[in-house]
KOLPA-937567 format. One record per residue (C-alpha): residue number from 0; chain; x, y, z. Coordinates in steps of 0.001 Angstrom, whole numbers, plus 500000, padded with zeros to 6 digits. Each point is the difference from the previous one (the first is absolute). Layout:
N
+------+------+--------+--------+--------+
| kegu | seza |      X |      Y |      Z |
+------+------+--------+--------+--------+
|  NUM |    A |      X |      Y |      Z |
...
+------+------+--------+--------+--------+
//
This chain:
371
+------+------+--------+--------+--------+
| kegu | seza |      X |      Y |      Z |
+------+------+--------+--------+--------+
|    0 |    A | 461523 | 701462 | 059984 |
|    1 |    A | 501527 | 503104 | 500338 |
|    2 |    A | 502909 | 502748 | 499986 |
|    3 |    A | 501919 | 502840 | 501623 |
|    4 |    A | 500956 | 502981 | 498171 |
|    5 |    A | 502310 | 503028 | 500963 |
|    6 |    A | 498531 | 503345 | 499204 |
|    7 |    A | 501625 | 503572 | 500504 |
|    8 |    A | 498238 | 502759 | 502250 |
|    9 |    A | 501143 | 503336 | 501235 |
|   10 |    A | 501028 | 498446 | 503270 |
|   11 |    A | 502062 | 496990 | 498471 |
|   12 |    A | 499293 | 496495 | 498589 |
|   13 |    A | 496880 | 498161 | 500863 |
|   14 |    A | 498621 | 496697 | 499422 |
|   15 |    A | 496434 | 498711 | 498756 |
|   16 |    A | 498434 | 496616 | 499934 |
|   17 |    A | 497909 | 499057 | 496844 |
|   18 |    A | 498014 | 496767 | 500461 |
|   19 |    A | 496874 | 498351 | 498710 |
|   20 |    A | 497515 | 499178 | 503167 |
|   21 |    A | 497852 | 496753 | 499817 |
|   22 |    A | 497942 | 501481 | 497574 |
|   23 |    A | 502689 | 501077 | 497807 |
|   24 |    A | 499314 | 503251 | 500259 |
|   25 |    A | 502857 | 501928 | 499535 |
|   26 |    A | 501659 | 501787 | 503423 |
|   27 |    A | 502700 | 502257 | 501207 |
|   28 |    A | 501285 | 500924 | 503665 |
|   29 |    A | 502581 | 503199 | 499472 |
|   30 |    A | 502023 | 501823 | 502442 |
|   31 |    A | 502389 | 497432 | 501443 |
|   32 |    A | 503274 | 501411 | 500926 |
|   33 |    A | 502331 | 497057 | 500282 |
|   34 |    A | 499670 | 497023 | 497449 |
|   35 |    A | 500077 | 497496 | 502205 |
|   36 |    A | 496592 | 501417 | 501644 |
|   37 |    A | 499159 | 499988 | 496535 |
|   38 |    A | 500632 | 496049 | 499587 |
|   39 |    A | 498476 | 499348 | 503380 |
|   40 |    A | 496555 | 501519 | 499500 |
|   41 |    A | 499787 | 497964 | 496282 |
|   42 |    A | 501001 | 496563 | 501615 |
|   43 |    A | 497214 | 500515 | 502501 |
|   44 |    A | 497579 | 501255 | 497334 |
|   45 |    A | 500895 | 496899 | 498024 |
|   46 |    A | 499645 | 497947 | 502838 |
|   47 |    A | 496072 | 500998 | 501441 |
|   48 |    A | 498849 | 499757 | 495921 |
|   49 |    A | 501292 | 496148 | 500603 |
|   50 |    A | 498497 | 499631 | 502730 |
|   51 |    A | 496817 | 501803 | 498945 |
|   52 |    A | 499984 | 502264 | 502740 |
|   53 |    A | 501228 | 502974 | 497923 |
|   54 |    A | 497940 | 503392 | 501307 |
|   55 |    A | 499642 | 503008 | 497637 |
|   56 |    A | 501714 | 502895 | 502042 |
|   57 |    A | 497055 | 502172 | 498508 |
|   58 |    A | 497674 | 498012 | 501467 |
|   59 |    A | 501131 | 500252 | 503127 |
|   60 |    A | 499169 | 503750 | 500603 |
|   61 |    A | 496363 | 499597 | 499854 |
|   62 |    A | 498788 | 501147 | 503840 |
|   63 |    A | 498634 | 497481 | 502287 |
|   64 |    A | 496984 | 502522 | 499894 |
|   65 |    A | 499307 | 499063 | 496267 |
|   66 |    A | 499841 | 496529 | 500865 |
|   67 |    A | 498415 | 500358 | 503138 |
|   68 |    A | 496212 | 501443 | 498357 |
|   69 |    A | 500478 | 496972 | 497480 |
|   70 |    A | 500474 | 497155 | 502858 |
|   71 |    A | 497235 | 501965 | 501796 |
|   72 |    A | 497409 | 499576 | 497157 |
|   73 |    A | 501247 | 495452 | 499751 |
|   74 |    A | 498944 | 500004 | 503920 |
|   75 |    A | 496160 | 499368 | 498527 |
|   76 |    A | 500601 | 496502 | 501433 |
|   77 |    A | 499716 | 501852 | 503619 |
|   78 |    A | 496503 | 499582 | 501427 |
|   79 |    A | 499269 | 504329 | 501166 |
|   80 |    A | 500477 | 499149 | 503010 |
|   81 |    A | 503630 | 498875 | 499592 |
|   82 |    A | 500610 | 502615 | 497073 |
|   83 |    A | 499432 | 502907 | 502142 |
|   84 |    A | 502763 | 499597 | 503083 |
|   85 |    A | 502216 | 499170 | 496868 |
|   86 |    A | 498962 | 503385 | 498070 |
|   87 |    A | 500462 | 501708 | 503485 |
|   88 |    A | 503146 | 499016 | 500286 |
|   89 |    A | 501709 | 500164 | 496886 |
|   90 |    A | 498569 | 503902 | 499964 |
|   91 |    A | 501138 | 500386 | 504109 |
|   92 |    A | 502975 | 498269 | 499897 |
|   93 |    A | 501383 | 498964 | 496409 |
|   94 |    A | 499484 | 502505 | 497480 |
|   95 |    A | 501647 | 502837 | 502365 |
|   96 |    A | 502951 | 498484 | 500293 |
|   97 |    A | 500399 | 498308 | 496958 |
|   98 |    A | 497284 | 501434 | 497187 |
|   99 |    A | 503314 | 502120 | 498518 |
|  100 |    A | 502708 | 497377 | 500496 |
|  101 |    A | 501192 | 498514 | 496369 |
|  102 |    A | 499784 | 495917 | 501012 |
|  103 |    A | 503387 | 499957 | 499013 |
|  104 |    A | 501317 | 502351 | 502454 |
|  105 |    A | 497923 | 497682 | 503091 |
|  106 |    A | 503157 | 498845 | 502063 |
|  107 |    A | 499402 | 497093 | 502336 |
|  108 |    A | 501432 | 501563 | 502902 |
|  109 |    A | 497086 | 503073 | 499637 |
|  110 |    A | 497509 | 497967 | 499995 |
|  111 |    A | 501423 | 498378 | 503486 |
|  112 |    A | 500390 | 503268 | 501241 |
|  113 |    A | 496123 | 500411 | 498588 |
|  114 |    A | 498431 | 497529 | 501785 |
|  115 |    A | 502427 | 500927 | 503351 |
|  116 |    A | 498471 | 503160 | 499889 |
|  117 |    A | 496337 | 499290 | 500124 |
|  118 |    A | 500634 | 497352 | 502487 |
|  119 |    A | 501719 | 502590 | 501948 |
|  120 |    A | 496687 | 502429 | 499770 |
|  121 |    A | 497704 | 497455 | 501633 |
|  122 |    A | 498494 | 498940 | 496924 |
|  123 |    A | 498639 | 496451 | 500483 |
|  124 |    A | 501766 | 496769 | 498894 |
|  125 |    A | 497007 | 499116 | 497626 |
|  126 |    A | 500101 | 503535 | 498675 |
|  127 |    A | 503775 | 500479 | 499256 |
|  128 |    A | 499905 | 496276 | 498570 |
|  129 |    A | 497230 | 501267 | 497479 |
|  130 |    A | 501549 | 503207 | 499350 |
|  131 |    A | 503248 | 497708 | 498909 |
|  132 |    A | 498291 | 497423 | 498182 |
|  133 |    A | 498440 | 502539 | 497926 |
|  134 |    A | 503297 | 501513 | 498992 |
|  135 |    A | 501370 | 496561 | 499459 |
|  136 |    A | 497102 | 499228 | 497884 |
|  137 |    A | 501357 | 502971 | 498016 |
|  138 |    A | 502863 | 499239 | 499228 |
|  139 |    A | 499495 | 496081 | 499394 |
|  140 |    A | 497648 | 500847 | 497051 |
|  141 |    A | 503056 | 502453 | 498800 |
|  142 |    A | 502792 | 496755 | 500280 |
|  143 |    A | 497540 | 497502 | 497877 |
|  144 |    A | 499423 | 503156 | 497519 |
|  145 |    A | 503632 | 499842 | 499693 |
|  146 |    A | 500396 | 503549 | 501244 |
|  147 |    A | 502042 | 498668 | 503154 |
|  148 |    A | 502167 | 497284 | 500222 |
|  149 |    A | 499562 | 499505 | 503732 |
|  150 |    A | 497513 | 501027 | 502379 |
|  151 |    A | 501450 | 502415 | 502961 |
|  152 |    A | 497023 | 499703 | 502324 |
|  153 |    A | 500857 | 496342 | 500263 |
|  154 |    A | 501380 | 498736 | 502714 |
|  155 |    A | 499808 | 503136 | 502491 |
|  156 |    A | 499259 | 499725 | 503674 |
|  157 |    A | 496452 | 499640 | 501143 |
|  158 |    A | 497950 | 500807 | 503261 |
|  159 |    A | 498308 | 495998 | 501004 |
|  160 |    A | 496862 | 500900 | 501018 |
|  161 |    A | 498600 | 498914 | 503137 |
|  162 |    A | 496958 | 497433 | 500382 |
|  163 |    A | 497334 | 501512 | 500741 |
|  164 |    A | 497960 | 498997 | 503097 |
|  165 |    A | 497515 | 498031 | 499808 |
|  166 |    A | 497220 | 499596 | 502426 |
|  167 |    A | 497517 | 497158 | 500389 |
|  168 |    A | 496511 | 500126 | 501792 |
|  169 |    A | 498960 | 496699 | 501867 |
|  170 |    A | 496093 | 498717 | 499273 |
|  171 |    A | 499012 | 501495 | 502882 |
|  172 |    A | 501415 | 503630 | 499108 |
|  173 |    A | 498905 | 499785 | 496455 |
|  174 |    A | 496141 | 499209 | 502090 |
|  175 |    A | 501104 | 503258 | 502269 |
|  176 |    A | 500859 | 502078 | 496540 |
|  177 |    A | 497366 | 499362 | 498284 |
|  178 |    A | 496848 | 500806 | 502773 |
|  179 |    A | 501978 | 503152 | 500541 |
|  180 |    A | 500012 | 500882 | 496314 |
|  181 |    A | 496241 | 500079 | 500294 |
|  182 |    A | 498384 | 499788 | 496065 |
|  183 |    A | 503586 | 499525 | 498589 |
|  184 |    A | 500358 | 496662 | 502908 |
|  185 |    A | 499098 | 497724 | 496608 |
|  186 |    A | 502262 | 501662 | 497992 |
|  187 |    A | 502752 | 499450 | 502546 |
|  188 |    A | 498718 | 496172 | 500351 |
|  189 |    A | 500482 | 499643 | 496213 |
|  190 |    A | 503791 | 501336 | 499576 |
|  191 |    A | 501393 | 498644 | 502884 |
|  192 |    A | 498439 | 495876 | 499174 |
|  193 |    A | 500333 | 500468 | 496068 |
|  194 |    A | 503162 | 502022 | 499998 |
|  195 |    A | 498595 | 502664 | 497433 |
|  196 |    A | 502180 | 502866 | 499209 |
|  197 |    A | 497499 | 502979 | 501107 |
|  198 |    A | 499677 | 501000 | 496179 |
|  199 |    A | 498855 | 496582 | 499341 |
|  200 |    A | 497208 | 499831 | 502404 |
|  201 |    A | 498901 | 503143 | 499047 |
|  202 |    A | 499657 | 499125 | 496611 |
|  203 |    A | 498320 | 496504 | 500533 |
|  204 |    A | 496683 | 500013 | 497772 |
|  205 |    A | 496921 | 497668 | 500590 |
|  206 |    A | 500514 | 497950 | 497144 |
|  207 |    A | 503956 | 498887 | 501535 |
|  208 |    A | 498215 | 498739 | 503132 |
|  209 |    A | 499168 | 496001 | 500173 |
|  210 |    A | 498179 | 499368 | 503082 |
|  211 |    A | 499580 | 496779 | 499111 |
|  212 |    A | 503388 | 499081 | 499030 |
|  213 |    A | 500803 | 502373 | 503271 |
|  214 |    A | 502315 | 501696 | 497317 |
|  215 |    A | 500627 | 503394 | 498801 |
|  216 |    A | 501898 | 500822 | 496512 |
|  217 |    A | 502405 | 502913 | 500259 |
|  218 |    A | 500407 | 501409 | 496668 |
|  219 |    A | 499856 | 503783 | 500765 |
|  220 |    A | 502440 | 502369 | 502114 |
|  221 |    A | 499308 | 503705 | 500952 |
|  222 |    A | 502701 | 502867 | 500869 |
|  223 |    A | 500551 | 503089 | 501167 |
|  224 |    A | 502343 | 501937 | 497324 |
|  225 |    A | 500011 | 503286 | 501147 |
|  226 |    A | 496637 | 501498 | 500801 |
|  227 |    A | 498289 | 497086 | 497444 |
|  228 |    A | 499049 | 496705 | 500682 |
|  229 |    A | 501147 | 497640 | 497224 |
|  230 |    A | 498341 | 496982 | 499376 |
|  231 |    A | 502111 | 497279 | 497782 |
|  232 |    A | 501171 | 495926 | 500456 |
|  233 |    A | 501502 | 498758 | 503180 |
|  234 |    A | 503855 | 500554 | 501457 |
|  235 |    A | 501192 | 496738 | 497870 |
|  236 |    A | 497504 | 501002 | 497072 |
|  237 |    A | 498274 | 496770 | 500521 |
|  238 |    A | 496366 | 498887 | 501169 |
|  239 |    A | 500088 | 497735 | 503288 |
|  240 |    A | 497339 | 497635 | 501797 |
|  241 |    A | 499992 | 500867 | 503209 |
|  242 |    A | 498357 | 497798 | 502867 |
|  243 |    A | 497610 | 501352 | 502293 |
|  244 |    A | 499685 | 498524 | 503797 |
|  245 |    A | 496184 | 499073 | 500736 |
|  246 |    A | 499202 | 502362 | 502712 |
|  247 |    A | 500870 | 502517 | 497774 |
|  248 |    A | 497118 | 499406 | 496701 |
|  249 |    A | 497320 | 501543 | 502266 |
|  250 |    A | 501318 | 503295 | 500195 |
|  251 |    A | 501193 | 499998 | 496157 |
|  252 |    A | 496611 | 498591 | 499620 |
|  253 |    A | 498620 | 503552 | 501725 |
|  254 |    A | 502179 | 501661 | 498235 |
|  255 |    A | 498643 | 499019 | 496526 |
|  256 |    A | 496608 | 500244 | 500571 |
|  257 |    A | 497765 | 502187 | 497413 |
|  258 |    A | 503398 | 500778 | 498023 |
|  259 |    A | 500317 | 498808 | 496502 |
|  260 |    A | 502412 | 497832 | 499065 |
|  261 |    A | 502800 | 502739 | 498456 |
|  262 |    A | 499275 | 501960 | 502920 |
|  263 |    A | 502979 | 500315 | 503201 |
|  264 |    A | 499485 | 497784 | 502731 |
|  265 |    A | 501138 | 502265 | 502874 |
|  266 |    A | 498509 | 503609 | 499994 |
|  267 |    A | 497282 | 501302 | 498593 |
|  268 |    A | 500786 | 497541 | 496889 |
|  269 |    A | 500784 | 502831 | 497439 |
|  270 |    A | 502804 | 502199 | 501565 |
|  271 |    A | 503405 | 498073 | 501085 |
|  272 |    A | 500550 | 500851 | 503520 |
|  273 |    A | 502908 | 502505 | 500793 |
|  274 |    A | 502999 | 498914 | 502187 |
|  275 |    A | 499334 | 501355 | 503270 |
|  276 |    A | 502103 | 502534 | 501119 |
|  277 |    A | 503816 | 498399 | 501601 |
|  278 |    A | 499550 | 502433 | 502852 |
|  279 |    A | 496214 | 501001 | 501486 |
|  280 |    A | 498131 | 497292 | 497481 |
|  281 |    A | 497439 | 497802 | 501106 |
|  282 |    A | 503122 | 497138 | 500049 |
|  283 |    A | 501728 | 501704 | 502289 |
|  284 |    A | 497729 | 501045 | 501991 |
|  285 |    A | 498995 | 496218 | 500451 |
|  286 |    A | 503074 | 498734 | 500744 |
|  287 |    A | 500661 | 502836 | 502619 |
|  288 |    A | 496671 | 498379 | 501736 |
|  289 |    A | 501124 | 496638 | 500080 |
|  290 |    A | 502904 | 501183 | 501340 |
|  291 |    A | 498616 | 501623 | 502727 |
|  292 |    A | 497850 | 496826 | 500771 |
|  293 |    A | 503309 | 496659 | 499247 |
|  294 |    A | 503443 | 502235 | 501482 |
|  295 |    A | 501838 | 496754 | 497583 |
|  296 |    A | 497942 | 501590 | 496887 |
|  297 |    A | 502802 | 500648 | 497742 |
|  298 |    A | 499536 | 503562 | 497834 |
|  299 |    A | 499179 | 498414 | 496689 |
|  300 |    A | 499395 | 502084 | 495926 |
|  301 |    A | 497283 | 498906 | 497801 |
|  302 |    A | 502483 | 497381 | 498227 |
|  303 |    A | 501088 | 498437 | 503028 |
|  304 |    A | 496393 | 498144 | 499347 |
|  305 |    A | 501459 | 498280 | 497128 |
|  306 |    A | 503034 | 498751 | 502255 |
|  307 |    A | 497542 | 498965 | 502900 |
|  308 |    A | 498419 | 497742 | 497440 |
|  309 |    A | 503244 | 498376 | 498783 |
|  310 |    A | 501124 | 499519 | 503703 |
|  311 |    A | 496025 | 498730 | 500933 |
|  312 |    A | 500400 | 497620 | 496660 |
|  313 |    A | 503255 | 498434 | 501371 |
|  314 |    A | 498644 | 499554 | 503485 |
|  315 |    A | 497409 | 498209 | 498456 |
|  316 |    A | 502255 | 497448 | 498561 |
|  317 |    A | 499634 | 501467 | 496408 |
|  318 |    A | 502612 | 498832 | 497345 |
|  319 |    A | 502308 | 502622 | 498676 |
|  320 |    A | 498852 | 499576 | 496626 |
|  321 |    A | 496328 | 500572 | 501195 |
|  322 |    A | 501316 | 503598 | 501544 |
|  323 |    A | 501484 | 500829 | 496804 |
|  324 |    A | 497282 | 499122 | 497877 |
|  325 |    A | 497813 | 501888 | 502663 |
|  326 |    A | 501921 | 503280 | 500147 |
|  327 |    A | 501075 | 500073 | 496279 |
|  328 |    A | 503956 | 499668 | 500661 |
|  329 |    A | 501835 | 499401 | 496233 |
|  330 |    A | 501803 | 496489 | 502203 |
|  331 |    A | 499577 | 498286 | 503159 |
|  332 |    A | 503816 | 501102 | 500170 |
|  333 |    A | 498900 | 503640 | 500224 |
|  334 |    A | 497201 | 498872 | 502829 |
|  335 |    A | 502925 | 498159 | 502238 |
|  336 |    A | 502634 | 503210 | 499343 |
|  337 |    A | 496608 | 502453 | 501348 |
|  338 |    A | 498876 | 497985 | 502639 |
|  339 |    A | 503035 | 498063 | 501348 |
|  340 |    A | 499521 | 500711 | 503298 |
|  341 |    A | 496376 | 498234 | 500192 |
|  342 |    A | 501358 | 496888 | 498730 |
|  343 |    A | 502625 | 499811 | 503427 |
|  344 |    A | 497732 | 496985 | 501157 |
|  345 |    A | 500776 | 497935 | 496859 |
|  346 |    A | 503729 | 500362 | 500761 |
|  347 |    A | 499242 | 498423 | 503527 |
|  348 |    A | 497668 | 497011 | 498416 |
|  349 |    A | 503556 | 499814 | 497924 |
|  350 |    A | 501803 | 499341 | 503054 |
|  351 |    A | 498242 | 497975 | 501632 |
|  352 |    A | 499194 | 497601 | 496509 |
|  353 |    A | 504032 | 499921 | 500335 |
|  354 |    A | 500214 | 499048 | 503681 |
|  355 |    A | 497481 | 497324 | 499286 |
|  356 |    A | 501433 | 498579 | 496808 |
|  357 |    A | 503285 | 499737 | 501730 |
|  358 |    A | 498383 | 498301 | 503464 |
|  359 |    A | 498787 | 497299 | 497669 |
|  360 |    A | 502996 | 499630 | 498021 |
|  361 |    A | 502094 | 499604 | 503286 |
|  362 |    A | 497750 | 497788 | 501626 |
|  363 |    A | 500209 | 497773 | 497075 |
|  364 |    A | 503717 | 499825 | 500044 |
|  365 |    A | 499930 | 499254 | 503854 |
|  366 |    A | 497521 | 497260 | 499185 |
|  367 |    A | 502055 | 498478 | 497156 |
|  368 |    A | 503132 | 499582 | 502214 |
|  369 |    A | 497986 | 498095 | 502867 |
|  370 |    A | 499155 | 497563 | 496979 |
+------+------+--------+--------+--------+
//
């Protein structure tokens, strides 16, 4: 597989290692001072081309910058509005630090040290967690190009990031809301019974709406990137039927009227409606009101709509595969792990199932040892 040879420099005898690597290309490590070194570095040589995890030295010193444009350019799977906190933070975060590191030279215990840091600077959980996966990304794509044997990001210590909280409106609130929102009280009807993402609702067309079928087909989703609003496929990339309560196919009824059928169904029907702003918008502004009016009006964003309709689904006595399908959730799994906390009630209907099954089952016993 391979040999050790003694050579002669000006400061004394020296050792190489000739070998042929997996592709029997011909190599040679020189400079060894003791033999035995020598011997060692060949027997592990020999031993990763056995194994097939044999890693070109050379290949090594490429920068995690080099690979870092290239993984950059595969993210086209990213929907823009995931792509750009990505591209933010690979250019904030990443390529500073590591753009002029050879990915050979990454040492597990820097990249610890990495992430400790921008913990340490108040960065958020979600953020630092990105900023790392990105890196790891990296350097995964270098070990299955066989320009790493292992990965060092792996296995690091993370930040957990905290659940976010979540705030429900009652019926009654969501009634408050929504005659304080004035024109937009329809709009604030629709998410928070359908569970529409706001980008979903504003991109409803005529032709998805089936009053009839008390129905309406999300197929399109629009963003803010930036400064643009994009306009592409839902979250999950797939269409949905969505069901529509009654009361609410007169005002989407309204709301169509004289538009054609590719035209938007909230707004003026040919310009998506912007996001209002987070801090003096017309949302805010709305909710302030109701405040002012219920004191146990919690302060509630734009997507705590969608929640209110997954908590006013499950009041209702709706199925947890009906939520999914409703809010577009890949499982029913992913609905129970987001909304735990509304499904408390079934854990008591649980309980008291089990009390009653065993009431019976003890009864019967008593009876069966009067007989």
């Amino acid at each position: 597989m391979g040999s050790v040879e003694a050579y002669e420099t000006a400061k004394g005898r020296r050792y190489r290692v000739r070998y042929r690597d997996d592709a029997r290309k011909s190599r040679e490590v020189a400079g060894f001072t003791r033999k035995v070194d020598a011997e060692e570095h060949l027997a592990s040589v020999t031993v990763q081309i056995l194994r097939g995890e044999y890693v070109d030295p050379k290949a090594a010193r490429t920068t995690v910058g080099e690979l870092g444009a290239a993984w950059l350019g595969r993210q086209n799977h990213l929907k823009p509005s995931s792509l750009r906190p990505v591209e933010i933070a690979w250019r904030k975060h990443v390529e500073p630090t590591w753009g002029n590191h050879a990915i050979g030279r990454v040492q597990h215990t820097d990249v610890e040290a990495w992430v400790a840091a921008l913990t340490a600077s108040g960065l958020s959980a979600t953020s630092v967690l990105r900023a790392h996966g990105i890196l790891a990304g990296i350097l995964d794509d270098a070990v299955r190009d066989r320009r790493l044997s292992t990965n060092p990001a792996r296995g690091v210590n993370l930040p957990r990031k905290s659940p976010k909280r979540r705030a429900y409106l009652s019926a009654a609130q969501v009634e408050l809301l929504a005659r304080e929102s004035g024109t937009y009280g329809p709009l604030v009807l629709f998410l928070s019974y359908t569970g529409l993402r706001w980008g979903e609702a504003i991109a409803l067309r005529v032709e998805s709406t089936d009053l009839l079928r008390r129905r309406v087909q999300v197929t399109e989703n629009a963003v803010r990137v930036g400064r643009d609003l994009v306009v592409g496929t839902p979250k999950s990339h797939a269409s949905r039927s969505v069901p529509v309560p009654g009361f609410l196919l007169e005002h989407l009824a309204r709301a169509c009227e004289g538009k054609g059928r590719d035209q938007l169904v909230f707004g003026d029907g040919r310009i998506h409606l912007h996001p209002p702003n987070s801090r003096d918008g017309w949302f805010v502004a709305s909710v302030r009101r109701a405040q002012a009016i219920d004191a146990d009006f919690p302060k509630v964003t734009l997507h705590d709509l969608r929640h209110t309709a997954a908590s006013l689904a499950v009041s209702a006595g709706a199925h947890v595969k009906a939520v999914q399908r409703m809010l577009g959730h890949a499982s029913a799994a992913m609905t129970l792990d987001t909304y735990a906390d509304l499904f408390d009630a079934d854990l008591d209907a649980v309980s008291d199932a089990l009390d009653e099954l065993r009431a019976r089952t003890v009864v019967g016993d008593l009876w069966g040892k009067q007989v």
